[in-house]
C-alpha positions as a Python dict, from the first residue, in 0.01 Angstrom:
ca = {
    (1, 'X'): (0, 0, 0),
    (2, 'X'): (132, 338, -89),
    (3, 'X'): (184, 605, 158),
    (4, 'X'): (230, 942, -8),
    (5, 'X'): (498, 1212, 193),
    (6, 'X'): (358, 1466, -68),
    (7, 'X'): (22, 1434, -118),
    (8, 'X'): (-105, 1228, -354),
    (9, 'X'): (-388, 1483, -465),
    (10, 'X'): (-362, 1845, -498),
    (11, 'X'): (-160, 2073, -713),
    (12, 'X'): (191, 2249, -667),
    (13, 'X'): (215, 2604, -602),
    (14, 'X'): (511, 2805, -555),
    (15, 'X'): (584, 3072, -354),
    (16, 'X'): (826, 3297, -228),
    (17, 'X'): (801, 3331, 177),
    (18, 'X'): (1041, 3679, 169),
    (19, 'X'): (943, 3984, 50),
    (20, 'X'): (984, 4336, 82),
    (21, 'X'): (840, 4628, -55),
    (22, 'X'): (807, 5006, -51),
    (23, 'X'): (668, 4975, 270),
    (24, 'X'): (982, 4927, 388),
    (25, 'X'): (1344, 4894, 235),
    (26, 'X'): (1201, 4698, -72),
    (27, 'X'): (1189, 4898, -440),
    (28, 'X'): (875, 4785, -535),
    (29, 'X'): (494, 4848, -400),
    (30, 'X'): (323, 4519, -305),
    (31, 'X'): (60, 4539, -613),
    (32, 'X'): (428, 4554, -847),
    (33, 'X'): (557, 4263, -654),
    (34, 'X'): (235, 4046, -716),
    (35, 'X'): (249, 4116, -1056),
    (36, 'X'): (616, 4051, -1115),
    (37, 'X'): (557, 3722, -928),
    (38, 'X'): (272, 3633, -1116),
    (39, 'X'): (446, 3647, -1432),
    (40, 'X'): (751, 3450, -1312),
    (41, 'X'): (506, 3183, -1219),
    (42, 'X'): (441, 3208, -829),
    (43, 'X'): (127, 3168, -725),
    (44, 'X'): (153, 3252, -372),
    (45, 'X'): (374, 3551, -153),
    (46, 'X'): (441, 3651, 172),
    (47, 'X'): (491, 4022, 235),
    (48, 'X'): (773, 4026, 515),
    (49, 'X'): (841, 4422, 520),
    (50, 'X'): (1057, 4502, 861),
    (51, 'X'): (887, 4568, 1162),
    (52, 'X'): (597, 4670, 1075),
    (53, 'X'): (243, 4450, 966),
    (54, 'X'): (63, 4556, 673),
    (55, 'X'): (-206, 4317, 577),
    (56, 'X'): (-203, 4281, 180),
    (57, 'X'): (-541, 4046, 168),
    (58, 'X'): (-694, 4301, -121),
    (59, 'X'): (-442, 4136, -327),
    (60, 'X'): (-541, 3749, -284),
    (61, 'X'): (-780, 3626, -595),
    (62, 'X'): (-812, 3337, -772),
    (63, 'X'): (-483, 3312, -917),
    (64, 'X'): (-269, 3465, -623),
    (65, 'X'): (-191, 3433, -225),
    (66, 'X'): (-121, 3695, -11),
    (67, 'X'): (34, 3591, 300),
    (68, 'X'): (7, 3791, 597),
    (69, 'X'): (343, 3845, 774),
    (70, 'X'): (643, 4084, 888),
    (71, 'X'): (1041, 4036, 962),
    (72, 'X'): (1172, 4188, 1298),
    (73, 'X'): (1516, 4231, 1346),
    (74, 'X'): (1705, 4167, 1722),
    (75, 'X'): (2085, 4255, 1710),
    (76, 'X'): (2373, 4225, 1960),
    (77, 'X'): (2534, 4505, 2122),
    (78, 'X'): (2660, 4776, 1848),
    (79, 'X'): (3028, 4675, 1799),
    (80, 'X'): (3116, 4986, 1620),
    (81, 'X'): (2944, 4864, 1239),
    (82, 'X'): (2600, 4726, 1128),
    (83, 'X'): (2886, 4426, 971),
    (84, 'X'): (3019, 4366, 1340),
    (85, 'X'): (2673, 4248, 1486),
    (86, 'X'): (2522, 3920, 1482),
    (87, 'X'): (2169, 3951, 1413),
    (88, 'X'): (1834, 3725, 1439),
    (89, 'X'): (1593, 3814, 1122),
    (90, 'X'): (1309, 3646, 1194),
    (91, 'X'): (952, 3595, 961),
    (92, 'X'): (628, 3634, 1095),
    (93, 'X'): (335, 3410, 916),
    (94, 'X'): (-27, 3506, 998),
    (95, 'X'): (-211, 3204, 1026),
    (96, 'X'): (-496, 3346, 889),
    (97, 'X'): (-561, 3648, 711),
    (98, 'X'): (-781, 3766, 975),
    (99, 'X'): (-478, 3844, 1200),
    (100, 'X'): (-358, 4178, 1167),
    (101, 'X'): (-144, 4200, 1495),
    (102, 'X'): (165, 4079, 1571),
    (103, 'X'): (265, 4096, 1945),
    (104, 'X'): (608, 4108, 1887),
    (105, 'X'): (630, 4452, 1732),
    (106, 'X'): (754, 4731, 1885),
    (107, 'X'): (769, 5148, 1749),
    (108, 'X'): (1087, 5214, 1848),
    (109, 'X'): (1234, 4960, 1649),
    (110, 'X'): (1122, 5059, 1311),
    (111, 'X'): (1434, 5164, 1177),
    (112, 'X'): (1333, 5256, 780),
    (113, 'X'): (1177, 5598, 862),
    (114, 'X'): (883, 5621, 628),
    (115, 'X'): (788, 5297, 788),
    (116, 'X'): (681, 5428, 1121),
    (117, 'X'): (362, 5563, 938),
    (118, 'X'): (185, 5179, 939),
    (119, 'X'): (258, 5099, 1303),
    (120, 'X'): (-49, 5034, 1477),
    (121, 'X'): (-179, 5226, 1758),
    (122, 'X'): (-144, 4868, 1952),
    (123, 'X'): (226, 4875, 1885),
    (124, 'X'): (259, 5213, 1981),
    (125, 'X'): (113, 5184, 2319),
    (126, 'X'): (228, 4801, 2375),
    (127, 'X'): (554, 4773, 2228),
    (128, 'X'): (699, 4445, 2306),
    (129, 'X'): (1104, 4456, 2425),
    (130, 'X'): (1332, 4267, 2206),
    (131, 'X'): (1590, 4074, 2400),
    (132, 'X'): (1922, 3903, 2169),
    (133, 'X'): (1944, 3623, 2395),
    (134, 'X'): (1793, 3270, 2332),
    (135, 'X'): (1546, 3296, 2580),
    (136, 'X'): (1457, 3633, 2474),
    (137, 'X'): (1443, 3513, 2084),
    (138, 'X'): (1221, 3191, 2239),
    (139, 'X'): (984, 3430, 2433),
    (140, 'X'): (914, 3623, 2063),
    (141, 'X'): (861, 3263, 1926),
    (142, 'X'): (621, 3152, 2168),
    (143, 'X'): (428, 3500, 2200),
    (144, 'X'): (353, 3443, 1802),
    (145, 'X'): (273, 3106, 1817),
    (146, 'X'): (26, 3147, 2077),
    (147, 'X'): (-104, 3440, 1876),
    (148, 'X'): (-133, 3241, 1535),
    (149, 'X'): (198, 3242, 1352),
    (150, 'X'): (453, 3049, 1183),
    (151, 'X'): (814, 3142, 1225),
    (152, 'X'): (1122, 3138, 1007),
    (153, 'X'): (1470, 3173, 1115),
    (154, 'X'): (1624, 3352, 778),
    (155, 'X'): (1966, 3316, 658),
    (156, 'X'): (2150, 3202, 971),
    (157, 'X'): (2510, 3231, 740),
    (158, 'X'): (2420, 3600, 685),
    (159, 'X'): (2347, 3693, 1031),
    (160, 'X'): (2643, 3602, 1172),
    (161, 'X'): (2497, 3306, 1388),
    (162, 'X'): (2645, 2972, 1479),
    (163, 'X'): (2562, 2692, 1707),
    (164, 'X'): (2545, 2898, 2002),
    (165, 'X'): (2314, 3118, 1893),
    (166, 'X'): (2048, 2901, 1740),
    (167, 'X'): (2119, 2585, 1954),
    (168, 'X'): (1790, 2582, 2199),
    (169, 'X'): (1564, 2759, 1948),
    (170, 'X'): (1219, 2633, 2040),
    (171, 'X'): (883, 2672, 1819),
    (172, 'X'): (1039, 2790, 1497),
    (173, 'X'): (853, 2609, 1202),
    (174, 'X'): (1102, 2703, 938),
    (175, 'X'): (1502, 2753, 872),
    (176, 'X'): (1639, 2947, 603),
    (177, 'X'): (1853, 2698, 375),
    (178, 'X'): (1888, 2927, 55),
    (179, 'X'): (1800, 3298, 40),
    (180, 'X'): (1839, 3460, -287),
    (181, 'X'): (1978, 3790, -175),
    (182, 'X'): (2245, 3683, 30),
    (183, 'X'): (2327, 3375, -225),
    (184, 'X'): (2367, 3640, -501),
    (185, 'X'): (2567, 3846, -234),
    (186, 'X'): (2832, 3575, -121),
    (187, 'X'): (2691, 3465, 202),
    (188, 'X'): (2544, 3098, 111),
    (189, 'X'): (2343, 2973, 376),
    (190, 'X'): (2363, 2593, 433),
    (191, 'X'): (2108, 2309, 575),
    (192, 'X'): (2337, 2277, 851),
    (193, 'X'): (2126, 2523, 1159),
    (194, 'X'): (1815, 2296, 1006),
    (195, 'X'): (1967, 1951, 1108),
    (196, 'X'): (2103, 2078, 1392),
    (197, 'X'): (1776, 2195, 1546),
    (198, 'X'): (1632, 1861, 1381),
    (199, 'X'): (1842, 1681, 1577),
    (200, 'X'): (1769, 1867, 1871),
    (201, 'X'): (1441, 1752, 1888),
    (202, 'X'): (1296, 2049, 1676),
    (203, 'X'): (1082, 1952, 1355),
    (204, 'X'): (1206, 2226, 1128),
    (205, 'X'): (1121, 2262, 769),
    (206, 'X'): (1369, 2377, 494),
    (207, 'X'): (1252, 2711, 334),
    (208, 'X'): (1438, 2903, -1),
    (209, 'X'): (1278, 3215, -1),
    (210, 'X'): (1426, 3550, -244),
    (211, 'X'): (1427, 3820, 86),
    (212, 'X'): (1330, 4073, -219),
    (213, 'X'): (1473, 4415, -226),
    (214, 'X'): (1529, 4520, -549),
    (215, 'X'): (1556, 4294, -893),
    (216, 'X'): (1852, 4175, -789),
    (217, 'X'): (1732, 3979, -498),
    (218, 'X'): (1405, 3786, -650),
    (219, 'X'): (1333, 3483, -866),
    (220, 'X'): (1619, 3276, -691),
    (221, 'X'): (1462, 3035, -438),
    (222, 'X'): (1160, 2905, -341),
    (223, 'X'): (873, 2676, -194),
    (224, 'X'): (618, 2459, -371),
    (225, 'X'): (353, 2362, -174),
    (226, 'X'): (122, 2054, -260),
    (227, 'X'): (-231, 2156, -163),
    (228, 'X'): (-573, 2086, -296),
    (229, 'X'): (-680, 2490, -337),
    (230, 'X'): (-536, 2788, -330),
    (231, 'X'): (-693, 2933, -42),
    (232, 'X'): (-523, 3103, 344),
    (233, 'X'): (-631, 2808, 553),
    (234, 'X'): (-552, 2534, 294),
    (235, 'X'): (-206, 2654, 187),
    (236, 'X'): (-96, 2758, 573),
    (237, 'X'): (-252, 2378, 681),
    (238, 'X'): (44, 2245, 399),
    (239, 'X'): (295, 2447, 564),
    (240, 'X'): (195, 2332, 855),
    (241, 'X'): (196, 1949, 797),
    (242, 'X'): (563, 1995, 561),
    (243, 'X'): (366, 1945, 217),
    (244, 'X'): (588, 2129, 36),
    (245, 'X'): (931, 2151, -40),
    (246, 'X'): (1233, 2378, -101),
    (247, 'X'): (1407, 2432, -455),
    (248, 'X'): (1643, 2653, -624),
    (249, 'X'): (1565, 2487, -955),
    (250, 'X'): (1483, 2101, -964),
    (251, 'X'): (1127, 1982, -926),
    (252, 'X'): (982, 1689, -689),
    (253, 'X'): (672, 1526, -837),
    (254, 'X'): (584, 1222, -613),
    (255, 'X'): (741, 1100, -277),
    (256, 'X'): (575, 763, -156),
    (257, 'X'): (677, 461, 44),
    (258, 'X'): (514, 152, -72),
    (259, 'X'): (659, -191, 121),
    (260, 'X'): (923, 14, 309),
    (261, 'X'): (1140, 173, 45),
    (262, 'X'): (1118, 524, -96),
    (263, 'X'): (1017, 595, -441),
    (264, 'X'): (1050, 976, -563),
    (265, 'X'): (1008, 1125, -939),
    (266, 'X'): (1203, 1449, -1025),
    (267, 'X'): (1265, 1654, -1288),
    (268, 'X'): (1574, 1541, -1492),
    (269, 'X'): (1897, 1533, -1180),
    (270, 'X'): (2215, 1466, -1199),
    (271, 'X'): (2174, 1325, -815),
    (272, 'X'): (1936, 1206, -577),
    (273, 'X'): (2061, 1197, -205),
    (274, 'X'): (1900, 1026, 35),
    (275, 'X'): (2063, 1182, 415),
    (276, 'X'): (1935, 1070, 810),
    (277, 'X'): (2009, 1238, 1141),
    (278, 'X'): (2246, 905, 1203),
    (279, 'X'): (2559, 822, 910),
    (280, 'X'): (2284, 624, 785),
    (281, 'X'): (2285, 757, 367),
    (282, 'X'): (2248, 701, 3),
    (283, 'X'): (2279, 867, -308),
    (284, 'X'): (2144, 810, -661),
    (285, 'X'): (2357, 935, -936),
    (286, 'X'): (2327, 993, -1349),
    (287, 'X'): (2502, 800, -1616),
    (288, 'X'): (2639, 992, -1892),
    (289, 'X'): (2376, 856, -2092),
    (290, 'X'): (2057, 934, -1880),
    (291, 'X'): (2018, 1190, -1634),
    (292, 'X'): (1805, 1104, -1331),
    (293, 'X'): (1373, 1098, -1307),
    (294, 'X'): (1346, 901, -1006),
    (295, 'X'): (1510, 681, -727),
    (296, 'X'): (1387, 437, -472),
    (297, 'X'): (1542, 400, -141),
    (298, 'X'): (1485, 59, 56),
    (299, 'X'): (1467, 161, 372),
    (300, 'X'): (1290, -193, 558),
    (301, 'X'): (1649, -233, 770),
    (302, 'X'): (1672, 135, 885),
    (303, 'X'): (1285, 129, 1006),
    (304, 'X'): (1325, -255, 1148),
    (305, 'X'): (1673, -93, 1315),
    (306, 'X'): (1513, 197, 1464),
    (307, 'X'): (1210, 19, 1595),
    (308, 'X'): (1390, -279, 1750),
    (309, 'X'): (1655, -26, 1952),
    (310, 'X'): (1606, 265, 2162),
    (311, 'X'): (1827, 525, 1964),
    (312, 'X'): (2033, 658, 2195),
    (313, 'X'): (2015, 1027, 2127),
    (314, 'X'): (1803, 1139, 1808),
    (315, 'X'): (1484, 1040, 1700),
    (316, 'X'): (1549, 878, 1363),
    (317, 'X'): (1449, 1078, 1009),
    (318, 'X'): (1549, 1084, 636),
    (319, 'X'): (1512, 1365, 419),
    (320, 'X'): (1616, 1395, 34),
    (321, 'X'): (1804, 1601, -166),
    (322, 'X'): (1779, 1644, -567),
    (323, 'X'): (2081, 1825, -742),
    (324, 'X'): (2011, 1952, -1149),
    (325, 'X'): (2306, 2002, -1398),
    (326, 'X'): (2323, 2352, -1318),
    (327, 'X'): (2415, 2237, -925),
    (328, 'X'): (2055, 2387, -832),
    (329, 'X'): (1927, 2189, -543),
    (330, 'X'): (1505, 2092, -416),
    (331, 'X'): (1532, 2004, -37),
    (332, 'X'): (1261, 1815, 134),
    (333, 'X'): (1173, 1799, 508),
    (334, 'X'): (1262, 1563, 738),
    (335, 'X'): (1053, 1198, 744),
    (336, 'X'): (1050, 1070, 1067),
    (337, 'X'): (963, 673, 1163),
    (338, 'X'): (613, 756, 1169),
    (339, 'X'): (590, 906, 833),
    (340, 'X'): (764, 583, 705),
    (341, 'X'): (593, 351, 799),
}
């Protein structure tokens, strides 16, 4: 019997999850950046301008998803240089488009000057202090979550962090693995924050989002998420459940167990990797005669493994990674035992 880790009905849609626009620091107004999207073939966007919330629902129709959402910024002590600070950026995902508030906003810290005339009253008279300390980062997490949002870690590399600073993270929904902007810029992020929270106990999903500024920054990265409409609660209930997954180029088309081993179907690759949490891998690769479509993964003795002995420090997962000609790369999340079996 097949059991499908993308679903088996539905449609793709992709979408950028990083966006800014005039509103902020961005060069374009959101009703540009829908239709620049639109013709590049995304079908969904989130509008992440810097501290501050503006709801872009009156753009949503048939064809196109607004998301709801907004970046904040917490930074270490000023060392002299905006270069010399480590930074968390973190997104903000309404949960529904009904949310217009998000309690971790603050006034004072709306740094791009025009800005400051879209904070809220609330925000004025309950701005929320931004601590750069784990704890402080979890208390921002947890204040969202309760109040209806997703959150994104974006571009760890970028910001300066390393195990210290993201190590007890709690809540996040997404990491950062590929972001356009900084890509383009030098800074490459890696999956390497995203299996370390994994590992940690988190279940973190891989996102490659543009963080749009200018031209320069967009068409780069991004999510397509399985779902069977392309309405708010449907798309953020994928997001929610991982039905989606995270390319800079290749395409996923199926992912399926049947009998214990893994089939997937891609776009033409020149490798399929199969990694886990343990140094438990496998890797597909082309023939210079025929590129990769698919690869199947028998994965009976890793699951009969895993079952039979208490694993001794990391609940067991595999996740996949597809790599084109070009060295573009699709990331999916991370299948635990359950979702194997």
């Amino acid at each position: 019997m097949k059991k499908y880790l993308l679903p088996e009905n539905g449609q793709f849609y992709k979408a950028n999850m990083h966006t800014h626009t005039k509103i902020s620091d961005g060069c374009y107004t959101p009703e540009e950046i829908k239709e620049k999207y639109k013709e590049k073939g995304y079908s969904i966007v989130a509008f992440t301008d810097h501290e501050v919330m503006v709801p872009q629902n009156h753009l949503t129709d048939e064809e196109f998803l607004a998301i709801n959402a907004v970046e904040t910024i917490t930074s270490d002590k000023w060392h002299g240089g905006y270069c010399y600070n480590k930074t968390y950026h973190i997104n903000f995902y309404a949960k529904s488009p009904d949310i217009t508030v998000c309690p971790v906003l603050s006034f004072k810290n709306i740094w791009p000057e025009h800005a400051k005339a879209y904070a809220t009253q609330e925000m004025i008279d309950h701005p929320y202090k931004n601590h750069y300390s784990i704890a402080g980062v979890n208390d921002a997490i947890k204040k969202a979550n309760d109040a209806g949002f997703l959150v994104c870690l974006n571009h760890p590399v970028w910001s300066s962090l390393d195990y210290t600073d993201y190590m007890g993270l709690q809540g996040l929904w997404g990491v950062e693995v590929f972001n356009t902007g900084c890509y383009r810029g030098g800074q490459h992020d890696t999956t390497q924050p995203m299996v370390d929270l994994l590992r940690s106990g988190e279940n973190v999903m891989p996102v490659a989002a543009d963080d749009t500024h200018s031209p320069g920054d967009a068409f780069g990265g991004w999510i397509s998420v399985k779902a069977e409409k392309l309405d708010y609660a449907t798309v953020i209930n994928a997001l929610e459940r991982g039905d989606f997954y995270a390319s800079t180029g290749p395409e996923i088309k199926d992912i399926h167990m049947e009998d214990g081993v893994l089939h997937i179907s891609t776009s033409e690759a020149v490798s399929i990797a199969l990694v886990s949490n343990y140094r438990y891998h496998r890797k597909r690769h082309a023939t210079e005669e025929q590129l990769l479509t698919e690869a199947s993964f028998d994965l009976k003795g890793f699951i009969e493994q895993n079952l039979a002995h208490e694993y001794p420090r990391w609940a067991p997962w595999v996740r996949l990674e597809v790599r084109d000609t070009k060295g573009n790369i699709a990331w999916t999340r991370a299948y635990f035992l359950n979702d194997l079996q």
